[in-house]
N, C-alpha and C positions, 0 to 999 in steps of 0.2 A: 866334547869332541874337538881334537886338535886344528883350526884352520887359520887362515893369515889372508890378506887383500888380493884381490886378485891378479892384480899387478905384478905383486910379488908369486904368486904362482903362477903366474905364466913364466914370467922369469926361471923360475927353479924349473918349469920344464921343457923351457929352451934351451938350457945349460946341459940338457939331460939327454936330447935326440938329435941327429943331425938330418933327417930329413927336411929337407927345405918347405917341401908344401905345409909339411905341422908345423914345425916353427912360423911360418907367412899363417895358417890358421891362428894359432893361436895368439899370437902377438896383436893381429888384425883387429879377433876379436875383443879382445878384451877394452880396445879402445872403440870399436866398430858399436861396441855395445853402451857406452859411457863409464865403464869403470876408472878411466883414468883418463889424461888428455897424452898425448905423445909426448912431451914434456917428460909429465910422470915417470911412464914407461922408459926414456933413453936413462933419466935418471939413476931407475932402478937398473936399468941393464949393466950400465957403470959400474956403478955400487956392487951390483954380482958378479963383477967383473968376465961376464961373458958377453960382450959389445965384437971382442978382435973374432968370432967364432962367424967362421964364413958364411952359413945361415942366417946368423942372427944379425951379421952386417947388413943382410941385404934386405929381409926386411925388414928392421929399422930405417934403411935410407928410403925405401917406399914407404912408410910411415908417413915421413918426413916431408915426401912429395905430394903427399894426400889421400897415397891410392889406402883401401879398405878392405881388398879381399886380393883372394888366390888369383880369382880370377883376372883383376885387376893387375894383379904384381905379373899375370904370363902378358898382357896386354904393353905392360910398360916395357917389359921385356922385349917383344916383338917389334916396339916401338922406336927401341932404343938401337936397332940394329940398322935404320931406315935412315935418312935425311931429311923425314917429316918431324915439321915443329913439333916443340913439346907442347901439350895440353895441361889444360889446370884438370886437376882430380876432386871428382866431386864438390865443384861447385853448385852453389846454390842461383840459379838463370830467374832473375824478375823482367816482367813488361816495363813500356815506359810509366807505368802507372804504379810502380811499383808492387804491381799484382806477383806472388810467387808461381814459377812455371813449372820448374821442374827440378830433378838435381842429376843431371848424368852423370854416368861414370868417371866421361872424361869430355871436355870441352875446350875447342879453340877458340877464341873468341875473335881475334881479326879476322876469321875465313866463315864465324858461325857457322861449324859445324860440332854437333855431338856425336857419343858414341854413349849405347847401350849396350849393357853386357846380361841378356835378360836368361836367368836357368828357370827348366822348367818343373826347378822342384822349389822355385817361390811365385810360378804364375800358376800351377795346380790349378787352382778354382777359375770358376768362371767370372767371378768380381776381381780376383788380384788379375786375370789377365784383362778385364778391360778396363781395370784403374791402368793399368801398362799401356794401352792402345789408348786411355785418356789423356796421361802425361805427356804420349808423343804428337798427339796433336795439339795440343797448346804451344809445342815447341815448334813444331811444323805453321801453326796460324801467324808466329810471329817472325818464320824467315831462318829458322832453324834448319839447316840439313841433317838428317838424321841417320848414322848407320848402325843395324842392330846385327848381334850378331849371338852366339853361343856360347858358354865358356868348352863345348863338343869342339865347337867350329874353331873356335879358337887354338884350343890344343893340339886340333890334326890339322886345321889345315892354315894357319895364320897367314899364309900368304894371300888367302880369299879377303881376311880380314884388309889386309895391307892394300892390296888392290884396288879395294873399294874407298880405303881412306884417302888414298892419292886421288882417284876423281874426285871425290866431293871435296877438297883443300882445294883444288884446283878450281872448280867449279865457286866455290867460295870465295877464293881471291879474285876472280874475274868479276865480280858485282861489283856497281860503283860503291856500292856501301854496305856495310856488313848489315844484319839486320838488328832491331832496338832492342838489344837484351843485354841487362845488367849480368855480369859475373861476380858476385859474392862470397862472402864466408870462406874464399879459401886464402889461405898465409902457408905458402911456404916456410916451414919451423929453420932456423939460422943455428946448425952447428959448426965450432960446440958451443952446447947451452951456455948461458950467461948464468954465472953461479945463484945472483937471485932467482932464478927459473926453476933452480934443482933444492934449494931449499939451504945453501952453503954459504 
């Protein structure tokens, strides 16, 4: 049976649709899942030379920023229309003990505040939602403010989201001191790649 890396089949079917949400799927996933590191993927996007395709621009540069899903990329979106800071995407939040907390979505860290983006066709069960209501208070015991919201809430009504983000930035910058929480694992990716990165 004819097949090829996954990488390169997303590629070939980004090339192929212009719907913005499959392309932000697909691209998402294929890194969201460990098939490749972003690297890889802008690589190949080059190489297929479908990088300049308006879709594929945009989520390649939320790749880039961190974000990992649809959801994420209408958040960054909504974000990006606002005067509030940019957040890291999916970091990885430890104590001072270097105990692991949590990984939100999206996280400031001078203002410590996060954002969850929780659907509820991955808290379904009764365990995945309160591994969810676990996570958030770990982040809450350590000075964390926390805003949760819908990828529902998000696409109808974003302004509720935006809302509530200005209080809590606000409410954040007002402490004398943010609260002890490392921000990890995330690197903003630096294009264009450097040719040893692409394999050239």
């Amino acid at each position: 049976m004819p097949s090829t890396r996954p990488v390169r089949a997303a590629t070939d079917f980004a090339a192929r649709t212009d719907d913005p949400d499959l392309v932000r799927s697909v691209l998402a996933n294929v890194v969201q899942g460990g098939w490749c590191h972003p690297h890889d993927l802008h690589a190949e996007l080059r190489a297929g030379r479908v990088r300049h395709r308006p879709a594929v621009r945009a989520a390649a540069a939320e790749l880039v920023a961190g974000v990992r899903s649809i959801a994420e990329g209408r958040a960054r979106d909504a974000l990006s229309a606002t005067d509030l800071p940019a957040p890291l995407w999916n970091a990885r939040l430890h104590g001072p003990d270097g105990s692991f907390l949590a990984s939100p979505d999206a996280y400031w860290p001078e203002e410590g505040v996060a954002l969850e983006i929780d659907s509820a066709e991955y808290h379904y069960t009764r365990d995945s939602w309160q591994a969810t209501l676990r996570r958030r208070l770990r982040m809450e015991a350590r000075g964390v403010l926390v805003v949760s919201t819908t990828p529902g809430i998000l696409r109808e009504e974003p302004a509720d989201l935006i809302a509530a983000l200005q209080a809590l930035l606000a409410l954040g910058a007002a402490r004398p001191a943010p609260p002890e929480v490392t921000a990890r694992g995330h690197a903003q990716l630096e294009l264009p790649l450097p040719r040893s990165a692409c394999g050239g």
